[in-house]
N, C-alpha and C positions, 0 to 999 in steps of 0.2 A: 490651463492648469499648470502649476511649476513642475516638475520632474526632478523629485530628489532620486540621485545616483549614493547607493552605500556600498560602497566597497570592505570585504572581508575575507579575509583569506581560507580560513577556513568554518565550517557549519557545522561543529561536533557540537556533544552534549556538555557546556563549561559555561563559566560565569559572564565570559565577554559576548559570547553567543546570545545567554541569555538577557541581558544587558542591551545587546543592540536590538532585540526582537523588543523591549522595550521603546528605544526610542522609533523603531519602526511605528508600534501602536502611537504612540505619540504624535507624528507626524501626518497618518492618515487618518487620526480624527479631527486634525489641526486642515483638513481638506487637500494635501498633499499628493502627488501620483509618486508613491516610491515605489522603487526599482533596485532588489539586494543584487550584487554581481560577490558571487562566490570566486575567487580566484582556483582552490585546489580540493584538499577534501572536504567531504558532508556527510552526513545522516542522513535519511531519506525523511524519519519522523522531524527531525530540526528544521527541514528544507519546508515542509508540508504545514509547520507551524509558522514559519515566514509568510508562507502564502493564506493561513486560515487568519493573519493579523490583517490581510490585506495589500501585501506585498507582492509585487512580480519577483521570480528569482531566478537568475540565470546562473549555472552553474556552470564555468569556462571546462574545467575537466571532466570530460563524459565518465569517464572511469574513476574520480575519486583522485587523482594522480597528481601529484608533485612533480616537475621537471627539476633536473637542475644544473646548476651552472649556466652558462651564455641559453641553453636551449632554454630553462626558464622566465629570462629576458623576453626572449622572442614569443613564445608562448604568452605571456601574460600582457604584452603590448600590441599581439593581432586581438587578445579576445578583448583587450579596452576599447581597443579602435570598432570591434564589431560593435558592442555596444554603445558607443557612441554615437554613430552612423543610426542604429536601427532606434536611440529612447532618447538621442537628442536632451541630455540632463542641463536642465539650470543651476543646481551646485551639486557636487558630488562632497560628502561625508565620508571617510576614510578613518577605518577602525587601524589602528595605528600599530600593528602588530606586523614582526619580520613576514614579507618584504616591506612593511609598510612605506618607503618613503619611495618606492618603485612606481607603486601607483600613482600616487602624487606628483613625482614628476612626468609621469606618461599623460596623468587627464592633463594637465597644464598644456602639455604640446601638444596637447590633442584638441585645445582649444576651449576644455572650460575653466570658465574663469573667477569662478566662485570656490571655493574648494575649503573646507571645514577637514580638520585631523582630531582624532580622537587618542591620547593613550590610558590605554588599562593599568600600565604596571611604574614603576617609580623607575629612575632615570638609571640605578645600579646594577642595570643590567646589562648597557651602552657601555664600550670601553673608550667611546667620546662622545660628545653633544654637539658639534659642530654642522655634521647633517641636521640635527633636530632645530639648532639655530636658525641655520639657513632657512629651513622649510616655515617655519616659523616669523622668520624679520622678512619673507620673500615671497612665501609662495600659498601659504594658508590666508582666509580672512581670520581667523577663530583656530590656535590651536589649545582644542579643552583639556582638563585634566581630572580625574576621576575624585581627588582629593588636593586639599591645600597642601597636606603632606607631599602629594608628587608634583605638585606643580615647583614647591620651591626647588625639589629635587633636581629636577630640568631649568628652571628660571631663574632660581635665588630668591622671588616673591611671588607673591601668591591673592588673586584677586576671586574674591569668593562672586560668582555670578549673583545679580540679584535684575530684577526687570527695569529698574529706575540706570539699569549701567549706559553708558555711550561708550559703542564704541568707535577705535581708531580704524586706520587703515590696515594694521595689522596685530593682533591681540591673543595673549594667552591668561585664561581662566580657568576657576575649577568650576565644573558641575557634576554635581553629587549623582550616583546612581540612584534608582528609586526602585523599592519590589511593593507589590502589590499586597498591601497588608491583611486585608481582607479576608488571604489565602492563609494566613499564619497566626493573627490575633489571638493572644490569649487573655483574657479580661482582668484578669486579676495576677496578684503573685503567688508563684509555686511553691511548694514545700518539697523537701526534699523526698525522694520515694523510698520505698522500706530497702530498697534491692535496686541500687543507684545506677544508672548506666551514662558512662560517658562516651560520647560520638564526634565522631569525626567527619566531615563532607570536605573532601576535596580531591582533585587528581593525585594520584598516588605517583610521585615526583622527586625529586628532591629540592626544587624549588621551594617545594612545596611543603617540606618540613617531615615527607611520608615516614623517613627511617626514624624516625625521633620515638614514631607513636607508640611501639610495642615496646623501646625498652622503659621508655615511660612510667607505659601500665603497670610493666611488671613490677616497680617501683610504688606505686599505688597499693598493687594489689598485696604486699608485705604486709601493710597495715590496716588495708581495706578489701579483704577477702570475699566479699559479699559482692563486688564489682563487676560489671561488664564492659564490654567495648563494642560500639558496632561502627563499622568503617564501612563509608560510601564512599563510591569512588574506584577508577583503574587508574591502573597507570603500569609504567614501564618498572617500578619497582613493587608488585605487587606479590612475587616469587619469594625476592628478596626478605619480604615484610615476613612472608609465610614460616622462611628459613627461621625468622628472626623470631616469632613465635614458638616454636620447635626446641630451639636452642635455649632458649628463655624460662621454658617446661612452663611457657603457659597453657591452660589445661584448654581443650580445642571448643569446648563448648563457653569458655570465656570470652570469645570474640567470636562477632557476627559478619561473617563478610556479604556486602551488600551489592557490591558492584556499581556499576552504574545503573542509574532508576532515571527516569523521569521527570521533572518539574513539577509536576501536576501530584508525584508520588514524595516527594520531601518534606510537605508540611507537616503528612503524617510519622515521617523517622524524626523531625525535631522534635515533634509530642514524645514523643518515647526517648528522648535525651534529655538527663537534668544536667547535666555539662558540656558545653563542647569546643573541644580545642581547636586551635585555626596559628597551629605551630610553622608558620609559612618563614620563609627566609626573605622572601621581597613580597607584595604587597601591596599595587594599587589603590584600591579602596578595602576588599573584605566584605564580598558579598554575604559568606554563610555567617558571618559574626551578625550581620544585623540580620537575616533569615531567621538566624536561632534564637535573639534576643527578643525579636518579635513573637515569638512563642514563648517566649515567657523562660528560657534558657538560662542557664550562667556562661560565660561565655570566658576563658581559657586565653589567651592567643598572646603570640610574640610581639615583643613592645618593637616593633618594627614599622615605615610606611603608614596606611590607609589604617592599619590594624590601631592601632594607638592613637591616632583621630579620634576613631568608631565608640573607643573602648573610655577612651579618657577625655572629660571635657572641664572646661575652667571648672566647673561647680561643682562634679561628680565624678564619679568611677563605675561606670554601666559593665564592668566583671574587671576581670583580673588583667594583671601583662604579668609575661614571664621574660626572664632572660633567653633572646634569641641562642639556641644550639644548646641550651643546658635541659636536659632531661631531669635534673634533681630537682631544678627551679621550677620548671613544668609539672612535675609529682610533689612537690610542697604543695606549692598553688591551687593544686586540687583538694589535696588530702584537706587542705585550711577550711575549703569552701563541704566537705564532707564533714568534718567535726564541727561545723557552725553552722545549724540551721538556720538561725535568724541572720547571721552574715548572708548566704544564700538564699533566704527569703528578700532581704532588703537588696541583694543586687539583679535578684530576677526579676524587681520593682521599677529600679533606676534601667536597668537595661531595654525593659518594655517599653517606658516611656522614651527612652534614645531612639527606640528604632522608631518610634512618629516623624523622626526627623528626615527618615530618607521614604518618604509616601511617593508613591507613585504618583500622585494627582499633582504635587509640587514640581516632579519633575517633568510634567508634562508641563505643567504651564511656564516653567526655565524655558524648556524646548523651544517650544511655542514661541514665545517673546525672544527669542533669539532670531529665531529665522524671521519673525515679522521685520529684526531691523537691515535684513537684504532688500 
């Protein structure tokens, strides 16, 4: 049996996370022996869900712990080598997140020779590309990319996988993430609800657009007082946000703070969002924008990355783009889709049908037909 090696740095509760426990499912129904290697920290529920897809998981730090500097090095290249030694991997997959390009050169010298890199996020985050080259024209067979948007971001062009592809000796493509629709489906188009609330799912960041959301609202709520917020999601700006509500005199039973929830618990918070923004500053793909479209959502988000992919396609406009870092732009864009039912009916239509695009079953059978060609 092959032995896929997934390398990940860390197993919290976020999109890449869940995203890889996807392609994990993928892979061991495709009759695969995968094996996740956690490099630092985890969840214990995250870890537990790796293993109930069918996954082995080894998590290198007993404690949850990050080293750093040189001792990090050393740490992260005794516990490859352990596992190497002990699951003997045919290709190792490598979720391409900092350290990412550590593992990559460590499985190489370590002697496997198949090695697949993933990135989640667009290249503006790298203050060069020249590691990502290398790894890439040298050391990867396959390095993927979440969207066309990031691939040209890292490569200048952008090759959409499909099963009919051949590939070279060394190759970078996009393959789309896929969520399980099934879990989200809403059948028909929404109308707007008497007592609107718009939501938020993301780490509370600033990558991630977190400070934008309250003054936003408050901007909304001037002309649409009848409005809620509920934000999912921590983050290291979460205080901040609290302050920023406070100071904003918005009133405390206006916003719902959610925290971090579950997987299994978010199908039900997008039914209870007839909007939801995804104000990110960088952008990978945009997993909550098609989560929430697939319920049947409007869907808010900065014309940035994956986000603008997701959102905008030749034919259509499955919801709004705003101008990245403009809060005025962000509370137009809403209040538009709040005075226009039928605008907001017709894009909670086009948006449901966009998210058929990223099905789970598609992206297994990418998966699938990728590793068949090792």
């Amino acid at each position: 049996m092959t032995t896929i090696l997934i390398g990940i740095p860390c197993l919290l509760v976020g999109g890449t996370e869940i995203q890889t426990l996807r392609l994990v499912e993928a892979l061991v129904s495709g009759g695969y022996r995968v094996v996740t290697v956690c490099y630092f920290e985890y969840n214990a529920q995250m870890v537990n869900n790796y293993k109930i897809a069918g996954s082995e998981v080894v998590c290198l730090s007993a404690y949850s712990h990050r080293p750093e500097g040189k001792a990090m090095w050393k740490f992260l290249y005794r516990g490859l080598q352990r596992v190497v030694k002990d699951y003997h991997p045919n290709i190792a997959h490598i979720q391409y997140m900092a350290p990412g390009a550590l593992p990559i050169l460590m499985l190489r010298w370590l002697g496997v020779k198949t090695i697949i890199a993933t990135t989640h996020t667009t290249a503006d985050i790298y203050k060069n590309l020249r590691l990502v080259h290398f790894i890439a024209n040298h050391i990867t067979k396959v390095f993927t990319c979440v969207s066309q948007t990031a691939e040209k971001s890292f490569f200048g062009t952008a090759n959409l996988y499909n099963e009919a592809m051949t590939l070279k000796a060394h190759n970078h493509l996009t393959l789309y993430n896929g969520i399980k629709l099934e879990h989200y489906s809403h059948s028909v188009a929404r109308t707007l609800s008497e007592h609107p609330t718009i939501g938020v799912v993301a780490r509370l960041e600033n990558i991630k657009g977190a400070d934008l959301i309250l003054p936003a609202f408050a901007q909304v709520l001037t002309s649409h007082p009848q409005v809620r917020l509920i934000i999912v999601g921590d983050g290291s700006l979460r205080e901040m946000m609290e302050q920023q509500q406070a100071s904003l005199g918005i009133a405390p039973e206006k916003v719902i703070w959610k925290g971090r929830v579950s997987a299994s618990t978010l199908p039900s918070l997008y039914q209870q969002m007839d909007i939801v923004w995804c104000p990110s500053r960088s952008e990978g793909f945009g997993l909550s924008a098609v989560e929430a479209m697939a319920t049947g959502a409007v869907v808010v988000a900065s014309i940035i990355g994956g986000l603008s992919e997701i959102v905008k396609t030749e034919e259509h406009l499955a919801g709004l783009l705003f101008c990245t870092e403009s809060t005025e732009d962000l509370a137009n864009k809403s209040s538009q889709l709040l005075d226009n039912p039928n605008l907001y009916a017709q894009l909670s239509q086009v948006g449901y049908n966009r998210s058929r695009d990223f099905n789970f079953e598609q992206y297994k059978a990418n998966v699938l037909s990728l590793y068949q060609k090792f």
